[in-house]
N, C-alpha and C positions, 0 to 999 in steps of 0.2 A: 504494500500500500504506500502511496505516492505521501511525503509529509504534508503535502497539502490539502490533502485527504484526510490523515489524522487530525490535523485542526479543524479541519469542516466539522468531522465525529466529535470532536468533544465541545466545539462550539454549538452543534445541538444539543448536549448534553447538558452545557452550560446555559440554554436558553432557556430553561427548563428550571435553572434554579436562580431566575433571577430578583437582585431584591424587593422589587418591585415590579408592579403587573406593566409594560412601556402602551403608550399609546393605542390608538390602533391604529392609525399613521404606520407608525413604528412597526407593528404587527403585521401589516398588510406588505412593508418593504423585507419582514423577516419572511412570510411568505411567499413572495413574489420571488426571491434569492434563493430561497430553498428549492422551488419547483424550475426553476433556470437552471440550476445547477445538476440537478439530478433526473430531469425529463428535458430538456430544453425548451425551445421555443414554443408560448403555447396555440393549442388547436384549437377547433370545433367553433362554433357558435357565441358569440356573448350571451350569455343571459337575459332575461327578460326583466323588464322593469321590476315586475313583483317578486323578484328573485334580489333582493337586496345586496345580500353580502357575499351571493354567488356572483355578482354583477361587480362589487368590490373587488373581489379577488383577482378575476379575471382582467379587468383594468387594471391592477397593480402588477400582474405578470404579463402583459399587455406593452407594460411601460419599458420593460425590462429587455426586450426583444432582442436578437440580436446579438445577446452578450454571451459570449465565451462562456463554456462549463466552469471552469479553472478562474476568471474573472470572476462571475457571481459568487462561486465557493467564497472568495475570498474579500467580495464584499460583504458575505453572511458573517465573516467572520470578525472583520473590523466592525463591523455593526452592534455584534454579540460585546465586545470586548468595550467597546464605547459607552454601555448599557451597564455596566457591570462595576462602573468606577462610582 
């Protein structure tokens, strides 16, 4: 496993204990980096108006487009570490 890999893994790990609940700004940019990174670019349909935060999501990985596997990892990762201070 690549080391930038292992930081990805424990910075989910660390997202998980952090001191405080971040945004959902924040939430939706941890999501967005997580699904780049490990599915890439996203597919299918946007959601439907009454699909709220399915509609969030999707525009948040929406934004992300584009971006390198290895880039997102490691924007989840200075994200994680930003959150934690």
């Amino acid at each position: 496993m690549s080391e930038l890999k292992k930081q990805f893994e424990a910075a989910l790990a660390d997202s998980k204990k952090l001191p405080e609940r971040p945004s959902n700004d924040v939430l939706l940019q941890l999501y967005a980096l997580y699904k780049q990174a490990t599915e890439g670019d996203v597919e299918g349909k946007r959601p439907g108006f009454t699909d709220m935060v399915g509609r969030a999501k999707y525009d948040a990985w929406a934004a992300v487009k584009g971006t390198a596997g290895d880039d997102a990892m490691q924007r989840y990762i200075d994200l994680v570490e930003s959150l934690k201070d």
